[in-house]
N, C-alpha and C positions, 0 to 999 in steps of 0.2 A: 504494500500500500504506500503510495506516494505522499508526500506533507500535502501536496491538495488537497488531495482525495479523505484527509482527516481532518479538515479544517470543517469545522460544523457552525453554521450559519441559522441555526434554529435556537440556540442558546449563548446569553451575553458571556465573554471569555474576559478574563482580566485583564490581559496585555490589549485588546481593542477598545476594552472599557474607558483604560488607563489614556489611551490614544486619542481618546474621544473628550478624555477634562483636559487635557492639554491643549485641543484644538485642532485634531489633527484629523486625517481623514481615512484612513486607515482602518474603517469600523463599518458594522452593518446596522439596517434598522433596529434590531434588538438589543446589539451593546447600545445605543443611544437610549432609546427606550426604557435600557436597564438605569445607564445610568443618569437619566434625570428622575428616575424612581427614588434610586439611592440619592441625589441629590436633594430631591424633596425631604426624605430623614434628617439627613447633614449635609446643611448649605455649602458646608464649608471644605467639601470633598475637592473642588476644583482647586480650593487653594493648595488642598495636601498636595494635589500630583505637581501644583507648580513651585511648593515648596522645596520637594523631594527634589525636584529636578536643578534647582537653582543649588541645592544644598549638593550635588554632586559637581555641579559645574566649581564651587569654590575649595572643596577637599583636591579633586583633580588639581585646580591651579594652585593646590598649597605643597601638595604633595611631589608633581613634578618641577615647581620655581622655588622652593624650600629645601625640600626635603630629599633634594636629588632621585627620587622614583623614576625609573626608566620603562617599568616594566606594569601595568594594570591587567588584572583577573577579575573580568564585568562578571558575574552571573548572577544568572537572570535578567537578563539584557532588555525583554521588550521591545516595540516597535522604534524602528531611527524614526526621530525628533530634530531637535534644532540642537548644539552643540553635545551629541555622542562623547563618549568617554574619548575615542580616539581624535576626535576632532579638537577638545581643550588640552590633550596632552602634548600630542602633534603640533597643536598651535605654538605651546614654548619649548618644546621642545621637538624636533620632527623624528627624531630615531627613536623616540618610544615606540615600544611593542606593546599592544593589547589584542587582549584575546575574550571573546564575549562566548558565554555560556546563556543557551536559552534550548528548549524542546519545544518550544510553540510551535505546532506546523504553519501557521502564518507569520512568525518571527523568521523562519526558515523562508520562508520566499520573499523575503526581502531582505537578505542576508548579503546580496550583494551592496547596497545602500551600506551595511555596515562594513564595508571591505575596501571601501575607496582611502588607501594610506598614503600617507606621506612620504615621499620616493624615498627616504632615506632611512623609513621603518619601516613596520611592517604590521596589517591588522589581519586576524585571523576569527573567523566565528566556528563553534563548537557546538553543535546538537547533543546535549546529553540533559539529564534531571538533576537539579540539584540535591536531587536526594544518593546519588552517585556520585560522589567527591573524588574516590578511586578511578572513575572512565575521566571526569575531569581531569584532574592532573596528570592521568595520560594522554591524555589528547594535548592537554596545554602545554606541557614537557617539549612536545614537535616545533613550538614557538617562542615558548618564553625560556630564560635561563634558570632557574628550579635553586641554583647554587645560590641565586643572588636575588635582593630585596625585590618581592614584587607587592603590589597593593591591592586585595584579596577584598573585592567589593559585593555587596547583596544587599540591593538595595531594596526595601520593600517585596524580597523573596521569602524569607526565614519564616516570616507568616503565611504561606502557604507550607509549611511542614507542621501539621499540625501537634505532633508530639514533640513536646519540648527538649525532651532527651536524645532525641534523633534529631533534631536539629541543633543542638549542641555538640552531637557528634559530630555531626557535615560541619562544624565551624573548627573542631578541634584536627580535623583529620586535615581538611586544610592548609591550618597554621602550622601545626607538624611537620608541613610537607615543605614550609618555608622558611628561609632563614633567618638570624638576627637582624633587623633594620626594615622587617617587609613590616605592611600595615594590613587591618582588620577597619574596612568602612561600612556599618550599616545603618540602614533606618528599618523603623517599626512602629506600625499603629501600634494603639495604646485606648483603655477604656479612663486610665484615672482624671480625674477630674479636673486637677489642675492644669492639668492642656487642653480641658478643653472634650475631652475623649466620650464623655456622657454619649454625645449625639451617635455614638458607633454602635453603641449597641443595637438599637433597632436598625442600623442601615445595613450590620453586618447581616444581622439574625436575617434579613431580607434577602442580600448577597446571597446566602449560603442557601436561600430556598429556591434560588430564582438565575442562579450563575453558575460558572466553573472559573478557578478552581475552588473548592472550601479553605474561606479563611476562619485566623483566629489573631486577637490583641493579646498583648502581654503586660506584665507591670513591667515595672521601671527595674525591678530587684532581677525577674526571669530574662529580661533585658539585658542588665549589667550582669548574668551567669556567663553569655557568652563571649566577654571582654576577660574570662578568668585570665591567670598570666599574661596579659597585656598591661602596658602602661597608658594610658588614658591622657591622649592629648588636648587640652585643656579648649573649649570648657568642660568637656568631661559628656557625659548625658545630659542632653539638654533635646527640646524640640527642634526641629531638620529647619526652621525656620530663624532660629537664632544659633547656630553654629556658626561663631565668627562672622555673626551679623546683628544687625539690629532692625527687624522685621517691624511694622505696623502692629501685628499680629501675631500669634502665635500659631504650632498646627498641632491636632495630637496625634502627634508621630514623632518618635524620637528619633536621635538621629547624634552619631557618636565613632570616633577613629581611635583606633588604638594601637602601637608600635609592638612589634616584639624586640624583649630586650637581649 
C-alpha cells in the first residue's frame, strides 16, 4: 500500500488539523470542520500552533548562532510551513544537517518541500513512528554524525504516545544515543491552569472522539520527567510562548530545551 493510498480523507488527522491553524492549505473539509469544532472549545488553539511554531523558529536560531549545533533530529515533523527547521538552521548556518522524522502518509508526499537544502548541507526526511527511536536512529545515523552534538526535537509529538513510560522511553533511548553537548527540544499541551490549559479539556475529550491520532496533556512534573539528566536551559519550563520571549499572551503548552552534560 502506497502513503496515498493511506491517506484517509473521511477523518480530521492532526498534522492537516495542525496545517489548517496555521493557515495553510494542506487540509481537507473535515480537518477544517474539525478544527473550528475544537476551536469553538479553545479559542485559543490557533494561537498554540503559532506559538509552537515561532517557539521552534527561536531555539533553532539559539541553538545553531549560540550554541554551535550543526546537526537537528525534527520528529514529528508535520506538514512544510513557512520557516522549517532546515530552513532557520541553513539560514545561519548552511552546512547544517537535518533530518525530519514523521509516518504521516500525507507528510510523506510532501517530503520533497522538506528536502530543498542548502548546497553546502544536507536535509534528509525519514518515514518511521516515533514510537520506534531504534528505526530512527538508524535511519538518521545514514545522515547525521551520531558521534557529535545533535538537537533531538519533538515538538508537540510526545502527546501522541499516550503512555507516559513509553514515551519517556522514546526520549531516553534517544538521548542515549547522543553525545555530551547534543540538546533535548520539546513542547507539550498541558491541562493546568495557570497557562491557561482549563479550555483543553473538552476540546481534547472532543479530539479524541472525533480525530486521529489520540491525544493526551500532561502536568508540568510528567513534563519535566522527560528532561531527567539534562540540564535545563534557562528559562527552564515555561509556556512555548515565553521561551526567551515576551508574548502578549500566554499558550498552554509548554515548551522547554535541555543540554546533555
Amino acid at each position: 500500500m502506497t502513503g496515498i493510498e493511506r491517506i484517509r480523507t473521511d477523518i480530521a488527522h492532526n498534522a492537516r488539523v495542525w496545517n489548517y491553524w496555521l493557515g495553510g492549505k494542506d487540509n481537507y473539509p473535515v480537518d477544517r470542520e474539525v478544527g473550528d469544532q475544537v476551536t469553538g472549545f479553545y479559542p485559543s488553539i490557533g494561537e498554540v500552533a503559532r506559538a509552537d511554531r515561532a517557539f521552534l523558529g527561536r531555539v533553532v536560531t539559539h541553538l545553531a548562532q549560540e550554541s554551535g549545533v550543526r546537526q537537528f533530529l525534527d520528529v514529528g515533523t508535520g506538514l512544510p510551513t513557512a520557516d522549517n527547521t532546515h530552513e532557520v538552521a541553513q539560514r545561519i548556518t548552511p552546512e547544517s544537517r537535518i533530518v525530519y522524522v514523521d509516518n504521516d502518509p500525507i507528510v510523506l508526499t510532501h517530503a520533497r518541500a522538506l528536502l530543498t537544502s542548502a548546497p553546502e548541507g544536507v536535509t534528509e526526511y525519514v518515514d518511521a513512528d516515533a514510537r520506534d527511536p531504534e528505526r530512527i536512529l538508524q535511519a538518521a545515523g545514514r545522515t547525521l554524525d551520531l558521534s557529535r552534538p545533535v538537537a533531538v526535537m519533538m515538538l508537540g509529538i510526545l502527546n501522541f504516545v499516550l503512555d507516559t513510560d513509553e514515551a519517556r522511553k522514546v526520549v531516553r533511548t534517544l538521548m542515549d544515543a547522543v553525545p555530551s553537548g547534543s540538546y533535548l527540544v520539546l513542547t507539550h499541551p498541558t491541562l493546568e491552569p495557570e497557562l491557561g490549559g482549563e479550555g483543553n479539556v473538552a476540546a481534547m475529550a472532543f479530539w479524541n472522539e472525533n480525530a486521529t491520532p489520540p491525544i493526551i496533556a500532561r502536568t508540568r512534573a510528567e513534563f519535566a520527567s522527560f528532561f531527567e539528566g539534562l540540564d535545563l536551559l534557562e528559562p527552564g519550563i515555561v509556556s512555548c510562548a515565553s521561551w526567551r520571549f515576551a508574548p502578549a499572551s500566554e499558550v498552554a503548552q509548554f515548551g522547554a530545551v535541555g543540554r546533555k552534560p
